[in-house]
Biopython code that builds the backbone (N, CA, C, O; Angstrom):
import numpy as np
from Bio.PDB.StructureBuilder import StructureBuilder

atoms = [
    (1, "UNK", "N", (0.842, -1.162, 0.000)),
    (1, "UNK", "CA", (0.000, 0.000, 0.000)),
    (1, "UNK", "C", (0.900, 1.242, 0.000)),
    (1, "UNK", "O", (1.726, 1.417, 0.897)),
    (2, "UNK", "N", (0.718, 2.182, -1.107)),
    (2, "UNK", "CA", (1.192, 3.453, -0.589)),
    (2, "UNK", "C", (0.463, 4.573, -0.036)),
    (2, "UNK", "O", (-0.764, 4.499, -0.095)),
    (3, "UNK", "N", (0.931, 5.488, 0.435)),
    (3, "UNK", "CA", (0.947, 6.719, 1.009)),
    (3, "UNK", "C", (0.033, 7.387, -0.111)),
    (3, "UNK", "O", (0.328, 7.404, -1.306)),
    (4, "UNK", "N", (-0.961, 7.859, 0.370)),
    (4, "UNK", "CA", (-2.317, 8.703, -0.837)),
    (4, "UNK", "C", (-1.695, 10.276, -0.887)),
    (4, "UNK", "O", (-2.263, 10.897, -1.785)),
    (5, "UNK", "N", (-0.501, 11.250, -0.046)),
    (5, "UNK", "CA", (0.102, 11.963, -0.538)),
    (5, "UNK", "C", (1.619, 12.150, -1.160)),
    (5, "UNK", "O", (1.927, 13.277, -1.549)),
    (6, "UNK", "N", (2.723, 10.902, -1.281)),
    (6, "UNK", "CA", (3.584, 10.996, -1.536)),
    (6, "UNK", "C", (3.941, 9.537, -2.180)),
    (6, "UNK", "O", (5.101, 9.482, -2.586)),
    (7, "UNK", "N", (3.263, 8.483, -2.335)),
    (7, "UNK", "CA", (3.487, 7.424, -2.982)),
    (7, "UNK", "C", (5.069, 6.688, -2.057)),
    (7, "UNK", "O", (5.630, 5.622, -2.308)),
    (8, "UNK", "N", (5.343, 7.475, -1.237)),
    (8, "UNK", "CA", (6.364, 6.165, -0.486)),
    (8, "UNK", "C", (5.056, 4.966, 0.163)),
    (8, "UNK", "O", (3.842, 4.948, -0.042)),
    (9, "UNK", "N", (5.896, 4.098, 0.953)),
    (9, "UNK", "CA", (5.358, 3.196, 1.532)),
    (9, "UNK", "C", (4.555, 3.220, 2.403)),
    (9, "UNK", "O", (5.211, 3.317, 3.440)),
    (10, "UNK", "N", (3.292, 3.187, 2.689)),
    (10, "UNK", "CA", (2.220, 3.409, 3.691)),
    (10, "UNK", "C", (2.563, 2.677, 5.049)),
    (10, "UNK", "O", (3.001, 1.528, 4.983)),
    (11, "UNK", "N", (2.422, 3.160, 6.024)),
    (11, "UNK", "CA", (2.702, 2.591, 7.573)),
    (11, "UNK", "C", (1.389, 2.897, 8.423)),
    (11, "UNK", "O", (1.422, 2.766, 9.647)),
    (12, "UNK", "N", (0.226, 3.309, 7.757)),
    (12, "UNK", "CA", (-0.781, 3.172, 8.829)),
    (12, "UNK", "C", (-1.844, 3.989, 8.013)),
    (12, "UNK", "O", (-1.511, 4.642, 7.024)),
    (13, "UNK", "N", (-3.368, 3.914, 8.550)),
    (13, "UNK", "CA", (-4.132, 4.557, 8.290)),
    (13, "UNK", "C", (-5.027, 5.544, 8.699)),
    (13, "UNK", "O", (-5.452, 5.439, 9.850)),
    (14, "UNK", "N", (-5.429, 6.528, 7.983)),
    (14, "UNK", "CA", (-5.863, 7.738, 8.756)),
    (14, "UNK", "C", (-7.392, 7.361, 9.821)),
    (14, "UNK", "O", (-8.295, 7.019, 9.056)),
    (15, "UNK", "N", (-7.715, 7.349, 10.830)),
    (15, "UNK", "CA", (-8.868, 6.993, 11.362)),
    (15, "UNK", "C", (-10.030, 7.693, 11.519)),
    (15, "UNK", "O", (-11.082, 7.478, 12.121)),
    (16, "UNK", "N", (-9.419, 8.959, 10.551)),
    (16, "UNK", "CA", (-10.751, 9.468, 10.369)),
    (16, "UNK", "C", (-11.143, 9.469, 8.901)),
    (16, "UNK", "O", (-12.358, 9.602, 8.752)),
    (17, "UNK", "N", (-10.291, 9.333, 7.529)),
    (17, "UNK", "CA", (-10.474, 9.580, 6.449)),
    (17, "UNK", "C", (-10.323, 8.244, 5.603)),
    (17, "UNK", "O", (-10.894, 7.991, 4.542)),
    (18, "UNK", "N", (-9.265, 7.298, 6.435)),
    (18, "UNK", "CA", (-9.084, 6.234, 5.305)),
    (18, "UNK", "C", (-8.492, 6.303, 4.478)),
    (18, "UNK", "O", (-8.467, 5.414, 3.627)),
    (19, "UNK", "N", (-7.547, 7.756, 4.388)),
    (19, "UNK", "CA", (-6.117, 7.370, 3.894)),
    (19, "UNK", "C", (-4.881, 6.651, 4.317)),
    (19, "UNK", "O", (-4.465, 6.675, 5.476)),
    (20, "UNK", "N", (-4.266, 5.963, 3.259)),
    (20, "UNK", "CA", (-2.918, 5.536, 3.900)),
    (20, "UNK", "C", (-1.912, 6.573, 3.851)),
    (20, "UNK", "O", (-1.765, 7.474, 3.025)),
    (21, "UNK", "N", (-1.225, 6.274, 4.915)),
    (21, "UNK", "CA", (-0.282, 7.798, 5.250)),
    (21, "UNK", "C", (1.232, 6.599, 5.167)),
    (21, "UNK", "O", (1.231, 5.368, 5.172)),
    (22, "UNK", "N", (2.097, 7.328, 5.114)),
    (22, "UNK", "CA", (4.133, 6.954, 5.291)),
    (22, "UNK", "C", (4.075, 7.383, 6.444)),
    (22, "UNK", "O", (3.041, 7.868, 6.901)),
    (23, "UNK", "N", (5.658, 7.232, 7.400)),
    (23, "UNK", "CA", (6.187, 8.093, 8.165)),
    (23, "UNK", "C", (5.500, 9.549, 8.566)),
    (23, "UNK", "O", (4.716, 9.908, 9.444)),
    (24, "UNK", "N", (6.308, 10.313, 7.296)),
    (24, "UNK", "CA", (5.973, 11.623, 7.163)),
    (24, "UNK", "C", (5.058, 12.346, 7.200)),
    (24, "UNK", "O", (5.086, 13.560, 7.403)),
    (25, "UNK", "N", (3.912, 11.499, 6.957)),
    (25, "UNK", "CA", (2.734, 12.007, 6.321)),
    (25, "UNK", "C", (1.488, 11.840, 7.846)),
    (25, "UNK", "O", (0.294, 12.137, 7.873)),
    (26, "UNK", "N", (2.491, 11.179, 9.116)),
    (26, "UNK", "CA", (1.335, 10.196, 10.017)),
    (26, "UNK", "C", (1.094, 11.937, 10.880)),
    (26, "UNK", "O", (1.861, 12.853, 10.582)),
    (27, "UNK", "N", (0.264, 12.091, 11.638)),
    (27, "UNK", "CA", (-0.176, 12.301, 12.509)),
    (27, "UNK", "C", (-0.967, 12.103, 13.653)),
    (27, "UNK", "O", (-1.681, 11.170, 13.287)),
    (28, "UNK", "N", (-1.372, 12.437, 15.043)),
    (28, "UNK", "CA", (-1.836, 12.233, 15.732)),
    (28, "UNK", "C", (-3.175, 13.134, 16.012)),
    (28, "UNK", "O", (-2.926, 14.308, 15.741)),
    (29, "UNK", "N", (-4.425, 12.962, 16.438)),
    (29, "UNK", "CA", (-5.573, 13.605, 16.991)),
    (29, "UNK", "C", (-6.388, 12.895, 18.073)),
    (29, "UNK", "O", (-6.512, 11.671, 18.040)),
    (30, "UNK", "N", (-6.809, 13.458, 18.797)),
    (30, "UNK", "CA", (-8.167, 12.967, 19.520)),
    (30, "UNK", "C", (-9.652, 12.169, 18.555)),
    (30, "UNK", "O", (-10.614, 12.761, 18.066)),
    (31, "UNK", "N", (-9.427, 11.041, 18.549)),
    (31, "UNK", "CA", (-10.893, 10.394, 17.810)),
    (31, "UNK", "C", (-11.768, 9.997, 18.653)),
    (31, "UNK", "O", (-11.587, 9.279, 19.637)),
    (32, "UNK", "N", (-13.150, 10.668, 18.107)),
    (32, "UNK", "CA", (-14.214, 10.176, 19.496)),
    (32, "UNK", "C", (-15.142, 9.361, 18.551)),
    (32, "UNK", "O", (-15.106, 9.550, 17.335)),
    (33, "UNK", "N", (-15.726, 8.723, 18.954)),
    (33, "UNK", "CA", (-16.911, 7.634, 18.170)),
    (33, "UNK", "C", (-17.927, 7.267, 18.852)),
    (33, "UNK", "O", (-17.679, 6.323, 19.602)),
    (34, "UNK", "N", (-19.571, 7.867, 18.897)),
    (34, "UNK", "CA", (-20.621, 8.166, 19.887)),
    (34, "UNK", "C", (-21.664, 7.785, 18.699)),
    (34, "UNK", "O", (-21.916, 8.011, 17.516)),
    (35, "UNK", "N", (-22.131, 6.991, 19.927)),
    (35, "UNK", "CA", (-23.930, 6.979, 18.791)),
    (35, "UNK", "C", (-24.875, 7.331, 20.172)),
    (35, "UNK", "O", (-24.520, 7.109, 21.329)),
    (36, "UNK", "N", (-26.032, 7.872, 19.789)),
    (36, "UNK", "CA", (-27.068, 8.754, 20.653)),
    (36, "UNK", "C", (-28.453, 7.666, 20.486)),
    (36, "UNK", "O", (-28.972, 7.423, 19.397)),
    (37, "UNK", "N", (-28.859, 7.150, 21.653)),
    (37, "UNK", "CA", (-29.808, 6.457, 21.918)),
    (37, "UNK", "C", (-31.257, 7.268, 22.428)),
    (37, "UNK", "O", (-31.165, 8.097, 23.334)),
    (38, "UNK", "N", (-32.453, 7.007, 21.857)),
    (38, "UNK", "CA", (-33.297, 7.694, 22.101)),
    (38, "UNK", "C", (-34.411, 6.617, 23.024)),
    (38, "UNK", "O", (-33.990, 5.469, 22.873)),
    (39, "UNK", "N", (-35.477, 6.624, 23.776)),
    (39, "UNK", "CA", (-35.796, 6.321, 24.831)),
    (39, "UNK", "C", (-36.639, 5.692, 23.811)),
    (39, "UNK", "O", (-36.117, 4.602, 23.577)),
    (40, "UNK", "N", (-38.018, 5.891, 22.861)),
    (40, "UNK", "CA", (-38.947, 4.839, 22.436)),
    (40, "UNK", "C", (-38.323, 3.737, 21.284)),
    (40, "UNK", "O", (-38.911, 2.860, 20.653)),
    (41, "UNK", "N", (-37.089, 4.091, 21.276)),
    (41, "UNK", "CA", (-35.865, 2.924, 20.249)),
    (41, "UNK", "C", (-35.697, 2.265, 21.269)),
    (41, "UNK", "O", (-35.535, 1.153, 20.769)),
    (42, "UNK", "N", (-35.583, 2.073, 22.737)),
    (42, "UNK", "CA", (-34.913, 1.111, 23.472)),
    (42, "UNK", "C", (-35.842, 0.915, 24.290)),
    (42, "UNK", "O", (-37.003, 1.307, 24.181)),
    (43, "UNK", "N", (-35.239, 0.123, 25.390)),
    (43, "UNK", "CA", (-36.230, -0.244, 26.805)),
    (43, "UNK", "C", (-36.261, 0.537, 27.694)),
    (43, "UNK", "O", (-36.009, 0.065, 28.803)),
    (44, "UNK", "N", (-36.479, 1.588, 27.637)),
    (44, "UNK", "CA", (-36.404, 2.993, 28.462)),
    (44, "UNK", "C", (-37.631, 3.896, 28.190)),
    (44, "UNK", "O", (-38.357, 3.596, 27.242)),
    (45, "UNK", "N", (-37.823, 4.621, 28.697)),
    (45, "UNK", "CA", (-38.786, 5.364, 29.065)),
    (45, "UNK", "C", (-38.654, 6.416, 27.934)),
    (45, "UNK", "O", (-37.541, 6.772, 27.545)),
    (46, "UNK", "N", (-40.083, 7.031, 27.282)),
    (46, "UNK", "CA", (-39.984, 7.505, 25.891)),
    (46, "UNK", "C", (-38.956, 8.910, 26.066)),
    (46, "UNK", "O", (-38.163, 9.149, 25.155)),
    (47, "UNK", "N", (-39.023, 9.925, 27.424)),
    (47, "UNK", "CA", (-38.575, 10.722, 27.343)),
    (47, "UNK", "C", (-36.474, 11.042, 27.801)),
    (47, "UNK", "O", (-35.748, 12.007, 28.043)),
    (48, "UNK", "N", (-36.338, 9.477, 27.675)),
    (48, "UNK", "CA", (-35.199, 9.307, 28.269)),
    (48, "UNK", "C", (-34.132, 9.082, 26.774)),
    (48, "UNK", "O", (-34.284, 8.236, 25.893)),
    (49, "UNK", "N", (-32.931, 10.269, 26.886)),
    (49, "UNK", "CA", (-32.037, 10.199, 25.895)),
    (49, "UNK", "C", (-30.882, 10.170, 26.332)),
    (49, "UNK", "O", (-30.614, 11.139, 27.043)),
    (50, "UNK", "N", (-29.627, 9.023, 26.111)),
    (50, "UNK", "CA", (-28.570, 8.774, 26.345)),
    (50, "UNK", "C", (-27.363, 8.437, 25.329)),
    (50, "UNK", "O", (-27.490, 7.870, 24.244)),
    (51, "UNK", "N", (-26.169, 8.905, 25.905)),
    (51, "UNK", "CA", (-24.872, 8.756, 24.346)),
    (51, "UNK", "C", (-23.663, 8.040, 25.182)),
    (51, "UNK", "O", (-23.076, 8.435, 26.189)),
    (52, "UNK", "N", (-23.493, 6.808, 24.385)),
    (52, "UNK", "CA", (-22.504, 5.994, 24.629)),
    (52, "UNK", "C", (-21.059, 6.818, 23.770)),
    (52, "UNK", "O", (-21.274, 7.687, 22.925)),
    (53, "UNK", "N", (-20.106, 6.529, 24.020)),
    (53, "UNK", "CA", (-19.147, 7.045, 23.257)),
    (53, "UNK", "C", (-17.536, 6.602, 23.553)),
    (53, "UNK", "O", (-17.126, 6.619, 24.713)),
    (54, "UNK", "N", (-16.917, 6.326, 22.772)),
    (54, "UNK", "CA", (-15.422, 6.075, 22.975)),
    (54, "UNK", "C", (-14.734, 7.210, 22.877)),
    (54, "UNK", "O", (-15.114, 8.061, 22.073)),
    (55, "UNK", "N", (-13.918, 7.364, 23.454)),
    (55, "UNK", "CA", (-12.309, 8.338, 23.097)),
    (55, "UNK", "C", (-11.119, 7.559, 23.133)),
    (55, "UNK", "O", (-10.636, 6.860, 24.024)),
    (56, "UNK", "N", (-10.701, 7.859, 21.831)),
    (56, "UNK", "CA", (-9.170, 7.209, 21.670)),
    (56, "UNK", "C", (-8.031, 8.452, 21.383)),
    (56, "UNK", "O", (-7.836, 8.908, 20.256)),
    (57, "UNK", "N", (-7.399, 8.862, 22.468)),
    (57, "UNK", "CA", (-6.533, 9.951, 22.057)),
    (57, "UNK", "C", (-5.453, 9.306, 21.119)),
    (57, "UNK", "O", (-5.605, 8.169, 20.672)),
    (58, "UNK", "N", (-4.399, 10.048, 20.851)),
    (58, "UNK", "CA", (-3.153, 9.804, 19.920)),
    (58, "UNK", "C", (-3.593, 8.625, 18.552)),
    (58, "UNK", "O", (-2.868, 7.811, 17.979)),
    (59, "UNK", "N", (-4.762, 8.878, 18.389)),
    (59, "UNK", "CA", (-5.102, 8.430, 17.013)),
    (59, "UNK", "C", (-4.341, 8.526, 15.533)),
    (59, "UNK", "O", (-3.687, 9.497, 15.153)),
    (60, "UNK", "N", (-4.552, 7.415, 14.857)),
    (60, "UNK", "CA", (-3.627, 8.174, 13.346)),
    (60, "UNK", "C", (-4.834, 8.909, 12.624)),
    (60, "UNK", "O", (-6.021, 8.619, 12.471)),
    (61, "UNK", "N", (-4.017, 10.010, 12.234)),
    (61, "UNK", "CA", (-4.561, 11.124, 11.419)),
    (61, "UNK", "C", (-3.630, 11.894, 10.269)),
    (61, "UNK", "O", (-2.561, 12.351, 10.674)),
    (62, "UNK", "N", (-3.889, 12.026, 9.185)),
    (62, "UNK", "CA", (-3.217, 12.394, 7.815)),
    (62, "UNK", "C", (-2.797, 13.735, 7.976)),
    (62, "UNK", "O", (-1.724, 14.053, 7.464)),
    (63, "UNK", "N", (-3.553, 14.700, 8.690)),
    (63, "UNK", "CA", (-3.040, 15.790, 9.279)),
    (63, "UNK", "C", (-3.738, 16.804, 7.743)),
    (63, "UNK", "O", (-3.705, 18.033, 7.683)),
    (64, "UNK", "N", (-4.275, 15.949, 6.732)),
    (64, "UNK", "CA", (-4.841, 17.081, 6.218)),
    (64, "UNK", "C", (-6.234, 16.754, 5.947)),
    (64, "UNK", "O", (-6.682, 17.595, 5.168)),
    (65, "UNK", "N", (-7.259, 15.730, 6.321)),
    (65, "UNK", "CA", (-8.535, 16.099, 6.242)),
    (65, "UNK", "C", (-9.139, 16.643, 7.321)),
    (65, "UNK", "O", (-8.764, 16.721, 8.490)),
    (66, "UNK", "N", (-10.513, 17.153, 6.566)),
    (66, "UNK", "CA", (-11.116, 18.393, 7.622)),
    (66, "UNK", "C", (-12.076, 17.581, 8.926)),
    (66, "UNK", "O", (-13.270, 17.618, 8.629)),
    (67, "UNK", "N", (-11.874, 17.033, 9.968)),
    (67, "UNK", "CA", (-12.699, 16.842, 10.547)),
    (67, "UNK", "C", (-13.519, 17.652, 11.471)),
    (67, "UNK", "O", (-13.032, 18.398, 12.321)),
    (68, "UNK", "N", (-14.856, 17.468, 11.262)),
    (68, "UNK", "CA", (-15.726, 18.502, 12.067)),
    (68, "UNK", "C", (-16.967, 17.893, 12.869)),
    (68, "UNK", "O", (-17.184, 16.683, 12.802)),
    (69, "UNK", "N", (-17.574, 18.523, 13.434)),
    (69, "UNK", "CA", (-18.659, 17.904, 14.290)),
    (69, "UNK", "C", (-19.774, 18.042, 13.460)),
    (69, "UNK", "O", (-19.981, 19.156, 12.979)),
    (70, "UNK", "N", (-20.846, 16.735, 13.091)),
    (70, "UNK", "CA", (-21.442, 16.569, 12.972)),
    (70, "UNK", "C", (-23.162, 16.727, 13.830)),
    (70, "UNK", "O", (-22.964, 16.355, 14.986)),
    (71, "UNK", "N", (-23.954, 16.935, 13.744)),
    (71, "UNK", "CA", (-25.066, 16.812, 14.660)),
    (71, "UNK", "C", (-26.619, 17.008, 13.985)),
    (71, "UNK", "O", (-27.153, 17.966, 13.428)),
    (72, "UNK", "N", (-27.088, 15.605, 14.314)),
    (72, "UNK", "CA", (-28.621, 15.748, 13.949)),
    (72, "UNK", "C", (-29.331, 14.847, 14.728)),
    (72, "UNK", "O", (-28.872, 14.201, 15.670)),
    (73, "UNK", "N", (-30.701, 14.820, 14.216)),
    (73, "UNK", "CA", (-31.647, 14.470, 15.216)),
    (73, "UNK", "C", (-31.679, 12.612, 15.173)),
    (73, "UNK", "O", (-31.667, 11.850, 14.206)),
    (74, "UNK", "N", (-31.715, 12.381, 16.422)),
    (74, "UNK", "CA", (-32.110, 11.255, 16.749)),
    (74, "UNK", "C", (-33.626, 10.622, 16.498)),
    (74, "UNK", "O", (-33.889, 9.480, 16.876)),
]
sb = StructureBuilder()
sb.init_structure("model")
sb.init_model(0)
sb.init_chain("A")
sb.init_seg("    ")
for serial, (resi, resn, name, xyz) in enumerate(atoms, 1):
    if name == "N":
        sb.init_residue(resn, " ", resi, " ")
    sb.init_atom(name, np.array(xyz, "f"), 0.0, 1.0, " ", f" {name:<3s}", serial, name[0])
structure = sb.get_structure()
């Protein structure tokens, strides 16, 4: 696999974009990964809303796609 900006040898992938990155190209970010549970989807009470979520700091990241916060309705 190579590197999607410099065609050397790929050493890992971006975890937010799904590029393969080299050495040079790796970076690090905070990746969070949350899904939002709504109360008449589950066994809970209709007015009850809850968000599970991971954080993985020092994540690989390409260092050039745009990640941003997303948000809509459950």
């Amino acid at each position: 696999m190579q590197c999607y900006y410099c065609d050397a040898g790929a050493r890992a992938v971006c975890g937010f974009c799904g590029a393969a990155v080299c050495r040079d190209h790796t970076r690090t970010a905070r990746y969070v990964s949350g899904v939002t549970y709504a109360g008449e989807r589950w066994f809970v009470g209709a007015d009850t809303v809850f968000t599970d979520y991971v954080v993985t700091d020092n994540a690989i990241w390409c260092g050039r796609c745009a990640v941003r916060v997303s948000r809509g309705k459950t």
